[in-house]
MIPA-521044 format. One record per atom (N, C-alpha, C, CB): residue in three letters; x, z, y; atom name. Coordinates in pm, whole numbers. Each point is the difference from the previous one (the first is absolute). Glycine has a CB too. Example, Ala and Ser with C-alpha at 12.3 -4.5 7.8 and 13.67 -1.06 7.14 Angstrom:
residues 2
ALA; 1319; 780; -569; N;
ALA; -89; 0; 119; CA;
ALA; 90; 0; 120; C;
ALA; -189; 125; -117; CB;
SER; 154; -197; 222; N;
SER; 82; 6; 119; CA;
SER; -77; 73; 109; C;
SER; 118; -215; -63; CB;
END
This chain:
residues 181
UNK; -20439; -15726; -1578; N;
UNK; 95; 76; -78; CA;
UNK; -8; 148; 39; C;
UNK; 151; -202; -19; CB;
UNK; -119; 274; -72; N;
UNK; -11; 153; 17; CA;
UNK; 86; 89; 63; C;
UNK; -91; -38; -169; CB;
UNK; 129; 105; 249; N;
UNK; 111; 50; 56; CA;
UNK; 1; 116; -82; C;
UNK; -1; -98; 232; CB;
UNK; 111; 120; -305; N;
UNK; 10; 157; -81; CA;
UNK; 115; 49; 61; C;
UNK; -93; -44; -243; CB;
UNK; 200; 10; 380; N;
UNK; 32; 90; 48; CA;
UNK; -102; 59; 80; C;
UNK; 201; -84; -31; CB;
UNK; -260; 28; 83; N;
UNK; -102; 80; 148; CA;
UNK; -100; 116; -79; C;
UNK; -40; -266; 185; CB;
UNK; 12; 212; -301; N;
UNK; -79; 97; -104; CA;
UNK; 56; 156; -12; C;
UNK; -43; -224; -144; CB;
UNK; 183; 152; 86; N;
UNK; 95; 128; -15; CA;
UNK; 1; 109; 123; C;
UNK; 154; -163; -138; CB;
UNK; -126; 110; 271; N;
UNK; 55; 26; 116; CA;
UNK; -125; 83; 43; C;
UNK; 175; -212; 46; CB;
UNK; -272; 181; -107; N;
UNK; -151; 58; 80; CA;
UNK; -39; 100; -129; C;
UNK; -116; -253; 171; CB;
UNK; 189; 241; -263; N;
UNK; -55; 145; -106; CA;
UNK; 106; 102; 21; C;
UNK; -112; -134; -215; CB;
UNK; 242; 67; 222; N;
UNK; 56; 146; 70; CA;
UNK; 29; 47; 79; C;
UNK; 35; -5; -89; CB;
UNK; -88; -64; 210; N;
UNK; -78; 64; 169; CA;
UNK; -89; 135; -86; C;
UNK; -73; -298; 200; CB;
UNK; -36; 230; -257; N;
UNK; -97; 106; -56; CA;
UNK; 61; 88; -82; C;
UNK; -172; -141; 6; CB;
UNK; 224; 124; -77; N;
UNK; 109; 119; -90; CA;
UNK; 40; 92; 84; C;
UNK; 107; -149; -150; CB;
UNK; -12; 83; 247; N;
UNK; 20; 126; 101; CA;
UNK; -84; 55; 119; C;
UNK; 196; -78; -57; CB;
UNK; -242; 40; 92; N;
UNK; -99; 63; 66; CA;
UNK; -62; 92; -70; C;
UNK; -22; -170; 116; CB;
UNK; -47; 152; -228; N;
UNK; -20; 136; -83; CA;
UNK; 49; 88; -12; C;
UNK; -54; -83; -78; CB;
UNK; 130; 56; 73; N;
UNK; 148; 103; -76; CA;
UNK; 23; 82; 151; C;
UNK; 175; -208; -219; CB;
UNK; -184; 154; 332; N;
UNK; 32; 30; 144; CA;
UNK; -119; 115; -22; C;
UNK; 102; -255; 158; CB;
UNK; -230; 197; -187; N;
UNK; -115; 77; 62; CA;
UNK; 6; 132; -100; C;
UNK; -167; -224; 98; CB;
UNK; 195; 183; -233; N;
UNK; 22; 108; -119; CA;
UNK; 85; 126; 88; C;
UNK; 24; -202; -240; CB;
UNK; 105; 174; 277; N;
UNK; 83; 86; 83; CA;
UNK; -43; 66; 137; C;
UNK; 151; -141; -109; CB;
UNK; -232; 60; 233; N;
UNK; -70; 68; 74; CA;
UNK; -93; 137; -67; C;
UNK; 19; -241; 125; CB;
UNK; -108; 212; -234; N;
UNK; -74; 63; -65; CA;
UNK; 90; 108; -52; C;
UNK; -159; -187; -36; CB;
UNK; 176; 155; -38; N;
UNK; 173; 160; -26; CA;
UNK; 80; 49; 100; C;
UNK; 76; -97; -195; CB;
UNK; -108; 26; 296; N;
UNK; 97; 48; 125; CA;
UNK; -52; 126; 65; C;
UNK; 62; -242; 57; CB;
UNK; -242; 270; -111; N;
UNK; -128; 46; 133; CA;
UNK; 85; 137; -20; C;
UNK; -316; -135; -19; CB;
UNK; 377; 219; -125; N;
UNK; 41; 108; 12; CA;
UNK; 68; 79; 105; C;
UNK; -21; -81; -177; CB;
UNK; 99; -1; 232; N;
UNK; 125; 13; 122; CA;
UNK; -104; 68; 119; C;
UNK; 190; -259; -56; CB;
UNK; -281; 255; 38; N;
UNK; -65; -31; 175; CA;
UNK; -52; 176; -38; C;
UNK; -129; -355; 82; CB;
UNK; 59; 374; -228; N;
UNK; -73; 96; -41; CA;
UNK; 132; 137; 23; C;
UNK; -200; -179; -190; CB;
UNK; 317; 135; 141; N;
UNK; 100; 97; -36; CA;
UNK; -3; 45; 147; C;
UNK; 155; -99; -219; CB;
UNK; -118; -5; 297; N;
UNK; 16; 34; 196; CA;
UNK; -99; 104; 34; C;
UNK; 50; -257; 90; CB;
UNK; -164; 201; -136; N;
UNK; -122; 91; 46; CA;
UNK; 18; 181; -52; C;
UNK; -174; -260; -32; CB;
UNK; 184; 264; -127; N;
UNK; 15; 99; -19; CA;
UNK; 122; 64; 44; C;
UNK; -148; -59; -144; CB;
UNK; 273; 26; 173; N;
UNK; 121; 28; 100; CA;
UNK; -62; 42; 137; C;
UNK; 161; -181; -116; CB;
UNK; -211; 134; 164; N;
UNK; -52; 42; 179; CA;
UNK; -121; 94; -39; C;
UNK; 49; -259; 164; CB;
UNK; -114; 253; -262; N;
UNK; -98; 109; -46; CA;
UNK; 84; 158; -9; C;
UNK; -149; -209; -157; CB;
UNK; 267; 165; 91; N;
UNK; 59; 140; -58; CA;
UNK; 73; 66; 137; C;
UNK; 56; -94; -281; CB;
UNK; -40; -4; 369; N;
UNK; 87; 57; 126; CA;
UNK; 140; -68; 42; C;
UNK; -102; 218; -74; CB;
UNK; 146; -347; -7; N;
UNK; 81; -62; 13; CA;
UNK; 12; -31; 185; C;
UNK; -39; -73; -288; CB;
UNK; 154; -1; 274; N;
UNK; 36; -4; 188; CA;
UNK; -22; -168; -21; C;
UNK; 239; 237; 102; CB;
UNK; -351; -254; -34; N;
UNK; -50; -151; 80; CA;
UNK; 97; -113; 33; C;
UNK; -152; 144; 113; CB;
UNK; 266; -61; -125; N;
UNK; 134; -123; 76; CA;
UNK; 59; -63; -164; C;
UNK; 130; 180; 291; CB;
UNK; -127; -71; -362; N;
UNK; 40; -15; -144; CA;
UNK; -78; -110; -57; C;
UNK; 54; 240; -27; CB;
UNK; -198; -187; 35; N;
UNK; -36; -113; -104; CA;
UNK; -4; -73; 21; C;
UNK; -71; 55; -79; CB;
UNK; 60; -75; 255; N;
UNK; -40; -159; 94; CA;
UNK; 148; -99; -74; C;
UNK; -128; 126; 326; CB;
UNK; 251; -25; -366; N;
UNK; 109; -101; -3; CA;
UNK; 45; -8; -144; C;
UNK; 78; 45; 241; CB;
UNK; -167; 18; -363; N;
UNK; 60; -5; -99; CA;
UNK; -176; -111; -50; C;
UNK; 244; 286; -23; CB;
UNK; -354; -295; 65; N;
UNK; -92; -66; -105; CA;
UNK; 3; -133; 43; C;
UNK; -155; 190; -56; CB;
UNK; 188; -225; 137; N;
UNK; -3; -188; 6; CA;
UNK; 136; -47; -91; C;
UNK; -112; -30; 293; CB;
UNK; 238; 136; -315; N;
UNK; 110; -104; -31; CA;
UNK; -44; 50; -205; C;
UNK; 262; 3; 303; CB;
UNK; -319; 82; -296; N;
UNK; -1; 30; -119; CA;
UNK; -177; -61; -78; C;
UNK; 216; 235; 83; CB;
UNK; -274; -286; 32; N;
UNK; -103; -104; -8; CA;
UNK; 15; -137; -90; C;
UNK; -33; 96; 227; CB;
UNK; 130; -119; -100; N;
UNK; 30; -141; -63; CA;
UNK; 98; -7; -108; C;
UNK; -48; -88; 210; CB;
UNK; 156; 183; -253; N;
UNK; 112; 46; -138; CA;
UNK; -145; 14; -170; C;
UNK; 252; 232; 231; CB;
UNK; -342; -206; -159; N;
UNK; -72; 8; -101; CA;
UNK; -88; -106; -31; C;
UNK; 29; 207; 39; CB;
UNK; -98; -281; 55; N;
UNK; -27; -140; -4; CA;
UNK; 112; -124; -81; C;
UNK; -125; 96; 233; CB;
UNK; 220; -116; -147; N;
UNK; 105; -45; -127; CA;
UNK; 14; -8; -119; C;
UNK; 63; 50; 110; CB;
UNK; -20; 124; -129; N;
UNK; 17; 30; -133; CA;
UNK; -130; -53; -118; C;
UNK; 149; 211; 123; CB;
UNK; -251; -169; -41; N;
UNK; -131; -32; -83; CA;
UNK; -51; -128; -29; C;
UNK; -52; 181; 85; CB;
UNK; 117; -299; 18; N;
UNK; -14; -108; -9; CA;
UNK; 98; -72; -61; C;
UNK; -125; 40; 155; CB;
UNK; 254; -41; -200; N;
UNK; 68; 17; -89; CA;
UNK; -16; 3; -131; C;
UNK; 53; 66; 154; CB;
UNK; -72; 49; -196; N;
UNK; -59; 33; -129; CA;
UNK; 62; 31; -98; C;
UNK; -125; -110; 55; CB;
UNK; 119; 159; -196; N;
UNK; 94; -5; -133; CA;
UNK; 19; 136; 41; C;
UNK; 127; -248; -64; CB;
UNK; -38; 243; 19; N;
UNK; 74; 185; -12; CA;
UNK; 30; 43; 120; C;
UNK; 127; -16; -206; CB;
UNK; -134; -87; 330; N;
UNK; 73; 74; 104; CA;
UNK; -161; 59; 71; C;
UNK; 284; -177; 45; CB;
UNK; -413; 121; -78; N;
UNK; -114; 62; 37; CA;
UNK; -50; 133; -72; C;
UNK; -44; -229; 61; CB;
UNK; 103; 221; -153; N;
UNK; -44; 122; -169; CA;
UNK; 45; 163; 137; C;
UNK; 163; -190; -379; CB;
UNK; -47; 165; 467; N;
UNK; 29; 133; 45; CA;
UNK; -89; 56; 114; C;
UNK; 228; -52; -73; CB;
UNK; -305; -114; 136; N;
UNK; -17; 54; 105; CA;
UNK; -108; 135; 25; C;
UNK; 83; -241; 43; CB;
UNK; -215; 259; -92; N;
UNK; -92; 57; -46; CA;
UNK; 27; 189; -72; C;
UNK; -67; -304; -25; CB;
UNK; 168; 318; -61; N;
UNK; 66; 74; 5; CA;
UNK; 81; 96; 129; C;
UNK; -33; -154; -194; CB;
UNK; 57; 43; 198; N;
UNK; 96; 48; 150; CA;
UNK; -46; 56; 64; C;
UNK; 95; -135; 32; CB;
UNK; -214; 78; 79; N;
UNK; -109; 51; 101; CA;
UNK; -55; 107; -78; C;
UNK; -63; -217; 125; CB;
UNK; 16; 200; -200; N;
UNK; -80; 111; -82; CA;
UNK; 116; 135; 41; C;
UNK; -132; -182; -249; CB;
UNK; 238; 156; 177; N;
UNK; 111; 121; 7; CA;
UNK; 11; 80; 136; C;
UNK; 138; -140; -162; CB;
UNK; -111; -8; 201; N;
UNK; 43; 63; 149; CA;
UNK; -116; 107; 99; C;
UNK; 146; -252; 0; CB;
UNK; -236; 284; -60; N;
UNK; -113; 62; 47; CA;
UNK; 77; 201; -8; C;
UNK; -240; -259; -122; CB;
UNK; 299; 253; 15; N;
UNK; 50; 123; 7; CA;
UNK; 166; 65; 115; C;
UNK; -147; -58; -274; CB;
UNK; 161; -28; 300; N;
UNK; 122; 7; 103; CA;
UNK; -75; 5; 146; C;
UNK; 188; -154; -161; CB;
UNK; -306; 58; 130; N;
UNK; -55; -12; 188; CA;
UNK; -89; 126; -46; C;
UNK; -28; -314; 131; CB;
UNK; -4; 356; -179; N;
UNK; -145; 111; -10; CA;
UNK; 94; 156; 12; C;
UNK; -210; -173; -216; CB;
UNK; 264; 199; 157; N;
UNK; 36; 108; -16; CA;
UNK; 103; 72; 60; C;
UNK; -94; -72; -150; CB;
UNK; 185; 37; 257; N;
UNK; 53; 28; 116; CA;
UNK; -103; 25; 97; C;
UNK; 187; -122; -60; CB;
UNK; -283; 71; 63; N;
UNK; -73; -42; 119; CA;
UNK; -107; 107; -72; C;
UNK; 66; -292; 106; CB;
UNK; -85; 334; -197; N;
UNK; -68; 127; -20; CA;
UNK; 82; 135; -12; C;
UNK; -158; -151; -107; CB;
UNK; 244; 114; 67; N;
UNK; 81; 136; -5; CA;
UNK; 11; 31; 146; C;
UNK; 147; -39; -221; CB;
UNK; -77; -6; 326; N;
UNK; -12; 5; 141; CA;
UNK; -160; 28; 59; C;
UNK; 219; -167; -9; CB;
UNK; -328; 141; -14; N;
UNK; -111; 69; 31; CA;
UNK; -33; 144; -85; C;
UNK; -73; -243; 69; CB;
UNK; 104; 248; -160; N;
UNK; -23; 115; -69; CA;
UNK; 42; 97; 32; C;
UNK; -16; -97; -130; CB;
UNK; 219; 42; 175; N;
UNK; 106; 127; -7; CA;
UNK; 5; 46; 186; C;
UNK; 192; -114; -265; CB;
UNK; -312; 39; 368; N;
UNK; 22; 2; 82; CA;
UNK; -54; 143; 79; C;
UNK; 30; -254; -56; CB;
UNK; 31; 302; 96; N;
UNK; -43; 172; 28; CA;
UNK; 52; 123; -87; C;
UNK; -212; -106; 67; CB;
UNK; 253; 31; -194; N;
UNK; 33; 115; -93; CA;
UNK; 139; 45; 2; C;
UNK; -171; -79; -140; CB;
UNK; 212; 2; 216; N;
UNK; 178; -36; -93; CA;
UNK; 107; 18; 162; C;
UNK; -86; -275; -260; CB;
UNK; 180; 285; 240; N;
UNK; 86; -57; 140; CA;
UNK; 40; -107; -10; C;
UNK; 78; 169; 55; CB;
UNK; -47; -245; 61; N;
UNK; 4; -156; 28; CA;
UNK; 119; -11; -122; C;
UNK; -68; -51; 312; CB;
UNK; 173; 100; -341; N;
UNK; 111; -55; -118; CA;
UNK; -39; -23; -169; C;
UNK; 161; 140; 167; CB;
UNK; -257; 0; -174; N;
UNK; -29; -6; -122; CA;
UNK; -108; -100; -26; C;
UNK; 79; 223; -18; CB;
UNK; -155; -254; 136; N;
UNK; -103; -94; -29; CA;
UNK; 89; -169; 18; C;
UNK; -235; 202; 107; CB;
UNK; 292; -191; -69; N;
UNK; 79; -144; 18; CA;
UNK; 69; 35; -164; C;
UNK; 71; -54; 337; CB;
UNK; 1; 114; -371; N;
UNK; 75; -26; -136; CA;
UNK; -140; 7; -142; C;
UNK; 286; 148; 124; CB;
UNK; -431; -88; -63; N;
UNK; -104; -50; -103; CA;
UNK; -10; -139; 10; C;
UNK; -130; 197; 9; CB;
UNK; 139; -258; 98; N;
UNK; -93; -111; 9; CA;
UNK; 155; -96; -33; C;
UNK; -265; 75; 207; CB;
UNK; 378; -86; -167; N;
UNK; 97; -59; -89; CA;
UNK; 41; 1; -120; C;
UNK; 32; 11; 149; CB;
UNK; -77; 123; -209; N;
UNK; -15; -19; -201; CA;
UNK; -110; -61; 9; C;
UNK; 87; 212; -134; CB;
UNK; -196; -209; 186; N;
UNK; -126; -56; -40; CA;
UNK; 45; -165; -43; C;
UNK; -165; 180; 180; CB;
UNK; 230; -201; -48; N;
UNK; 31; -179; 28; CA;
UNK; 110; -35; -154; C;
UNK; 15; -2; 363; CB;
UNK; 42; 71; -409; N;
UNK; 99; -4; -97; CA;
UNK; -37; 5; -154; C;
UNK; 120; 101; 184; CB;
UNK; -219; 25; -175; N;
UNK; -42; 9; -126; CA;
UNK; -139; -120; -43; C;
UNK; 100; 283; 31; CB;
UNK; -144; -310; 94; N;
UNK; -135; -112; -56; CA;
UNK; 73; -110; 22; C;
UNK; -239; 100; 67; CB;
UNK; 324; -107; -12; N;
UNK; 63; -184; -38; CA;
UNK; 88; 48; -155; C;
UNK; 77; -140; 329; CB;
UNK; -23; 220; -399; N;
UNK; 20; 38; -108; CA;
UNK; -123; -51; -108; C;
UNK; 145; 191; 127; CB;
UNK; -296; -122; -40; N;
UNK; -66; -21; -122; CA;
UNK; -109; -129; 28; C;
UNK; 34; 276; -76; CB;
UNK; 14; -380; 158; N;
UNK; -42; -154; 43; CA;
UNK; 93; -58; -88; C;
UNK; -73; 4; 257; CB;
UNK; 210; 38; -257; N;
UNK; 46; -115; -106; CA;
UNK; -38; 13; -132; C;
UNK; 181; -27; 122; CB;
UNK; -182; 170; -185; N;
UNK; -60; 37; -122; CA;
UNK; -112; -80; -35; C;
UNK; 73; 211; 37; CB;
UNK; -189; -205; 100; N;
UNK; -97; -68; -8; CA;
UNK; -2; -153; -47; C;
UNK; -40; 172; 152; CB;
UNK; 142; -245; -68; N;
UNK; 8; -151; -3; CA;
UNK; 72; -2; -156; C;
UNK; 31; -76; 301; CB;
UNK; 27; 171; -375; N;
UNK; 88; -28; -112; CA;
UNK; -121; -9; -104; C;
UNK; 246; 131; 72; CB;
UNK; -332; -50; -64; N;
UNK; -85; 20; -67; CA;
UNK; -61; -77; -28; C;
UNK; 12; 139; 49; CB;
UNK; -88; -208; 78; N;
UNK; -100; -72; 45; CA;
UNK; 57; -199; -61; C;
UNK; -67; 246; 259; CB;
UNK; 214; -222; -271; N;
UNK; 45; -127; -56; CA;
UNK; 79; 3; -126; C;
UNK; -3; -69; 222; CB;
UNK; -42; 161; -276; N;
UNK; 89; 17; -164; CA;
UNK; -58; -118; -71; C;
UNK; 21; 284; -40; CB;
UNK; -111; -343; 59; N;
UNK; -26; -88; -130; CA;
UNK; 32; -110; 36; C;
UNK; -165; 100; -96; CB;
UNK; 260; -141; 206; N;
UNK; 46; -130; 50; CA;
UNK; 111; -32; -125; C;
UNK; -40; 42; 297; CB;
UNK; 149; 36; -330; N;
UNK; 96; 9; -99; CA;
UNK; 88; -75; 56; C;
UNK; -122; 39; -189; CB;
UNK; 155; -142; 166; N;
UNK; 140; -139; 16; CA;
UNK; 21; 5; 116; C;
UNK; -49; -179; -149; CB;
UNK; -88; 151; 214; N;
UNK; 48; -81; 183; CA;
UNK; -71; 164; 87; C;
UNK; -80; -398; -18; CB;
UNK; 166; 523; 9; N;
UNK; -143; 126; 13; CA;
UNK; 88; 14; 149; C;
UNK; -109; 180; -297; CB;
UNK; 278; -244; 328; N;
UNK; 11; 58; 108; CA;
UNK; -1; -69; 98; C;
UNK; 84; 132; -93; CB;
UNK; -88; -225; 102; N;
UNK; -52; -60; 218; CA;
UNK; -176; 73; -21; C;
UNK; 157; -378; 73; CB;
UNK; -230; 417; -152; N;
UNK; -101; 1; 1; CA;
UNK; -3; 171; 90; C;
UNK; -53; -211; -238; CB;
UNK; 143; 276; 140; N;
UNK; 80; 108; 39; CA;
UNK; 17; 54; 160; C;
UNK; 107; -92; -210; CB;
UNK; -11; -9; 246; N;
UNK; 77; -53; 111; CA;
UNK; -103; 14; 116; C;
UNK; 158; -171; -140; CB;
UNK; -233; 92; 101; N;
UNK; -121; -62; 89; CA;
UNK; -80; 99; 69; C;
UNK; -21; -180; -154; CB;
UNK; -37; 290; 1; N;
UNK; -96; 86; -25; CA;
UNK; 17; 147; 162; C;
UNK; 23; -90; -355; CB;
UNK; 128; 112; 294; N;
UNK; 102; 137; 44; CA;
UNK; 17; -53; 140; C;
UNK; 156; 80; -236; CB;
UNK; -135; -210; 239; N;
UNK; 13; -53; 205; CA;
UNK; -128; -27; 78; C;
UNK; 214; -147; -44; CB;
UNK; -304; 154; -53; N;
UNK; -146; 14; 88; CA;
UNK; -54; 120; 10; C;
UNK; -60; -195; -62; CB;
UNK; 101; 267; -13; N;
UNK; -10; 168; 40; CA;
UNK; 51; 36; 54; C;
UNK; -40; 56; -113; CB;
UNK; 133; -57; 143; N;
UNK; 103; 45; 119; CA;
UNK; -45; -64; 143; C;
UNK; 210; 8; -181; CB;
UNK; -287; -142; 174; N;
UNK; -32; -20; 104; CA;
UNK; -130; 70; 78; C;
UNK; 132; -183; -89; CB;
UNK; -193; 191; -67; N;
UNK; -176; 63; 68; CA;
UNK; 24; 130; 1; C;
UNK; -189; -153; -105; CB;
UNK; 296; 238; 13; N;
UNK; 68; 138; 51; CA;
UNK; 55; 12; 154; C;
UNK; 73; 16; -248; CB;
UNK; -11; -120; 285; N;
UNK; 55; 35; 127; CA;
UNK; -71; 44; 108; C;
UNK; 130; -136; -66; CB;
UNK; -321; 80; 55; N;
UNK; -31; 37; 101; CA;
UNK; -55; 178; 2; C;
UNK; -36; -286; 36; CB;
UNK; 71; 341; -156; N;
UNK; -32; 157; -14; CA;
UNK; 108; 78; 67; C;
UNK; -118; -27; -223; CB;
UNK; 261; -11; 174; N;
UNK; 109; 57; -8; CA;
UNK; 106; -37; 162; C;
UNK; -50; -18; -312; CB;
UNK; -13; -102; 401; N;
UNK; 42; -64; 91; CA;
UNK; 17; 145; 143; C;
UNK; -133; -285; -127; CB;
UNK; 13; 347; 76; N;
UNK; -5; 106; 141; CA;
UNK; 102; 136; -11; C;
UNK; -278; -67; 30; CB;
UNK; 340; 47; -151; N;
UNK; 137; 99; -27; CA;
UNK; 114; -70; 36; C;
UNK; -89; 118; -192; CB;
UNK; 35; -229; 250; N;
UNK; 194; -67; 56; CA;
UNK; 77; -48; -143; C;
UNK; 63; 222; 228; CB;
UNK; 60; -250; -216; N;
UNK; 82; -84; -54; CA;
UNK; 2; 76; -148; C;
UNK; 139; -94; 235; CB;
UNK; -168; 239; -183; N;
UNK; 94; 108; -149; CA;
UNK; -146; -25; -120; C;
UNK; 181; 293; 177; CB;
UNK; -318; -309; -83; N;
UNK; -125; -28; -94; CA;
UNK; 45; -123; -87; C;
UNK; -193; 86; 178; CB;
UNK; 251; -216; -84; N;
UNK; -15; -130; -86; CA;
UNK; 76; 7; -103; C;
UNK; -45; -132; 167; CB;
UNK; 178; 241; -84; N;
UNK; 124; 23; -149; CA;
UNK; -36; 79; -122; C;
UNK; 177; 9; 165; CB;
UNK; -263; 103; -132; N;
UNK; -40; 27; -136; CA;
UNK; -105; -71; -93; C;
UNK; 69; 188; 100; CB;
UNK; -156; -250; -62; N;
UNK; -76; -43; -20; CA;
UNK; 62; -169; -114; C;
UNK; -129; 179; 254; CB;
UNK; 252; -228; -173; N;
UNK; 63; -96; -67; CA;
UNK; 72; 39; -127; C;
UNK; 12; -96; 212; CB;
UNK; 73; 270; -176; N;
UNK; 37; 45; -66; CA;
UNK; -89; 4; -171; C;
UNK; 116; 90; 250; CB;
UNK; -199; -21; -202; N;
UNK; -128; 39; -96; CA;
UNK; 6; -148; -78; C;
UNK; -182; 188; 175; CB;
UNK; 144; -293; -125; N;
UNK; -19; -150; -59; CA;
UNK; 81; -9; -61; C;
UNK; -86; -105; 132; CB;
UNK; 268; 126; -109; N;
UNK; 60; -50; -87; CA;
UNK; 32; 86; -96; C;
UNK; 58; -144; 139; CB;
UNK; -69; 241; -130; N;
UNK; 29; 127; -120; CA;
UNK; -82; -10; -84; C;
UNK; 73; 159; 121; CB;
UNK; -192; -253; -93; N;
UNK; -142; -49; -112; CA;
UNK; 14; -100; -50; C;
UNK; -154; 75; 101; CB;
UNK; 239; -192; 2; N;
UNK; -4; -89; -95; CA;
UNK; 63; -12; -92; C;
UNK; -60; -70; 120; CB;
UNK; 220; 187; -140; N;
UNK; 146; -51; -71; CA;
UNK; -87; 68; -142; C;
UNK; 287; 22; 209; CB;
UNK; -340; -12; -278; N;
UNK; -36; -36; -148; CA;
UNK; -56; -115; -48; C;
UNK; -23; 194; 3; CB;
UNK; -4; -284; 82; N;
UNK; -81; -178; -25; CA;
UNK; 150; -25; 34; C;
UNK; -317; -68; 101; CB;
UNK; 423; 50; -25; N;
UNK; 122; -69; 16; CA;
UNK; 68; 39; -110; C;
UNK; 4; -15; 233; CB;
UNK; 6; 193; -257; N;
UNK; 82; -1; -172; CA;
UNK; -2; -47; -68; C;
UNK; 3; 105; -15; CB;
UNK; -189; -156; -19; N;
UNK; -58; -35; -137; CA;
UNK; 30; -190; 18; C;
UNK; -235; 255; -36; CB;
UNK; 234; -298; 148; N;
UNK; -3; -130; 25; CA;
UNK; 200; -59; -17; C;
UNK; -289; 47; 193; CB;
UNK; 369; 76; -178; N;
UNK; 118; -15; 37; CA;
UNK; 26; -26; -174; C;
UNK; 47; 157; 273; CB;
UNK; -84; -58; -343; N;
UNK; 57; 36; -121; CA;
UNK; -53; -116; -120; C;
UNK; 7; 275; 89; CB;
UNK; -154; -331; -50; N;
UNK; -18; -118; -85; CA;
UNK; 89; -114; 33; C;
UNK; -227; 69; -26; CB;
UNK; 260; -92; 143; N;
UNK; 65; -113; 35; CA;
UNK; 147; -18; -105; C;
UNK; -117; 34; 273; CB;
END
């Protein structure tokens, strides 16, 4: 006689495992973003403590799937302008400026590119329509994470503008999501 539970039980072992390995494979970005973070001048303690938890947040998500994966890709992508551009403005503005004015560049920096990461992720998920905000959600909290490691070496006031920036980007997807409802 045929066993068609054990059948079952052994195709979606294999189902997921794919789906596992699919997500490792989408995961490789995380490691690349770190690299270019410690390339730009990021602080070693930062990324050591922001790329394993935001490793495996993206593994999940990706293994998961549906709309809550649609943000992740976006996200990282975004978040490239929050970690990059503090961390250049601070090499650029370094020698030119006095220590205040160069600290209040590199805290608009952290503010205005998480401003234009969520823009990014809004953009980047307009054609989701119905289900556009955990995708949203998702997109704007993985930038903020791969932002953090740009904006981390300005202390608390970097992460605050920088969050700031995120949410002042995202409240036109919450209007538009508030007002269909």
């Amino acid at each position: 006689m045929f066993d068609t539970r054990r059948l079952e039980a052994r195709c979606r072992r294999a189902y997921e495992a794919g789906r596992l390995r699919q997500a490792l494979l989408g995961a490789l970005l995380v490691p690349v973003l770190a690299l270019a973070a410690l390339a730009l001048g990021a602080e070693r303690t930062t990324v050591g403590t922001v790329v394993p938890g935001l490793s495996i947040l993206v593994v999940g998500l990706l293994w998961v799937g549906g709309v809550v994966a649609r943000g992740v890709r976006p996200g990282l992508l975004a978040g490239l302008g929050p970690l990059a551009l503090p961390l250049l403005t601070m090499q650029v503005a370094d020698g030119y400026c006095t220590p205040g004015l160069c600290q209040a560049l590199c805290l608009w920096s952290c503010a205005g590119s998480g401003g234009v990461a969520a823009g990014l992720v809004l953009w980047a998920t307009a054609r989701l329509r119905a289900r556009r905000l955990p995708a949203v959600a998702i997109g704007i909290g993985l930038a903020g994470f791969t932002g953090a490691m740009g904006c981390a070496p300005f202390g608390w006031l970097g992460l605050a503008g920088m969050t700031a920036g995120l949410a002042v980007g995202m409240a036109p997807a919450l209007f538009l999501t508030l007002r269909r409802a």
